[in-house]
Structure formats: C-alpha cells, structure tokens
N, C-alpha and C positions, 0 to 999 in steps of 0.2 A: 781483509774481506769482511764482509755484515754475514749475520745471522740469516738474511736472508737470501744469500746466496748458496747457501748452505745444502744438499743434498740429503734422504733419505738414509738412515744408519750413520751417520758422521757423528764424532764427536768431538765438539769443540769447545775448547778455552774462552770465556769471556774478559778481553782485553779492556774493555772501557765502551759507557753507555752515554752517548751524544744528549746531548741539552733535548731532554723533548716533554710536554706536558705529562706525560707517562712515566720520567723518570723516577720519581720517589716510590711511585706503586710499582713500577718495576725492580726495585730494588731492595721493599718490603718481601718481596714474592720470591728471592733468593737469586737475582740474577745478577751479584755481583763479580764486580774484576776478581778474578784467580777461579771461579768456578766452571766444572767441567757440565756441559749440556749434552745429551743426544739425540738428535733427530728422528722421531719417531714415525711419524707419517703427516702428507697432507693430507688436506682434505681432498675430493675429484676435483676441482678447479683449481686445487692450489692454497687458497684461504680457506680456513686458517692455517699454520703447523703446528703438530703436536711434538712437544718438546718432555725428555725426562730432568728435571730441576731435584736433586739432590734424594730426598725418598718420594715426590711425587711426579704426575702430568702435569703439564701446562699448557694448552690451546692459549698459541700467540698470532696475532695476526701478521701478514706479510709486511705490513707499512711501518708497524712497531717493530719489527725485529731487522728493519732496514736502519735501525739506529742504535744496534750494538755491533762493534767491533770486536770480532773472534778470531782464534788461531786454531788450526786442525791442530789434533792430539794423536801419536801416533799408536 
C-alpha cells in the first residue's frame, strides 16, 4: 500500500520511496525505508496530510506520498 492510502491515526513503516523528483528531499526530511510515520490529520479536502516523522510534523501532499511504499505497524 502508498502513503497515501493511508487513514487518520495509522502508523506505518516506510518500505521504499519510488523514483520521483522529490526523492532526495524526501529523504533529507527523514522518510526513509525502516521508519515509523503517523498519520496525523488531513486537511478538509484531503490535501495536504499531516504526518509525525521521528521528533517533528510534516505537511505532505497526496501526490508525493502516492510514491512511498508502507506497511501498517501493529
């Protein structure tokens, strides 16, 4: 499953981040493979989500985060 299929409170493992222009500053900004993410809230329409990345937020948009692969954590 993507990141951006991802629901409200989940929290998921990052499996691996798809070739995309955004990959390197995605991956400065801590979201790499083996790390845990939690879904914090959308915005009302959806875009962006807020995501907890290790001690901070991250407002990620839906299109970006349709290009990382994650696994629920139980």
């Amino acid at each position: 499953m993507t990141l951006k299929e991802g629901k409200t409170g989940m929290k998921l493992r990052i499996q691996s981040l798809a070739d995309s222009p955004l990959k390197e500053r995605l991956l400065t900004m801590g979201l790499l493979p083996g790390t845990v993410v939690e879904i914090l809230r959308s915005a009302p329409l959806g875009d962006p989500m807020t995501l907890s990345v290790r001690s901070y937020n991250l407002a990620l948009r839906r299109a970006d985060a349709a290009n990382i692969e994650v696994t629920a954590v139980q």
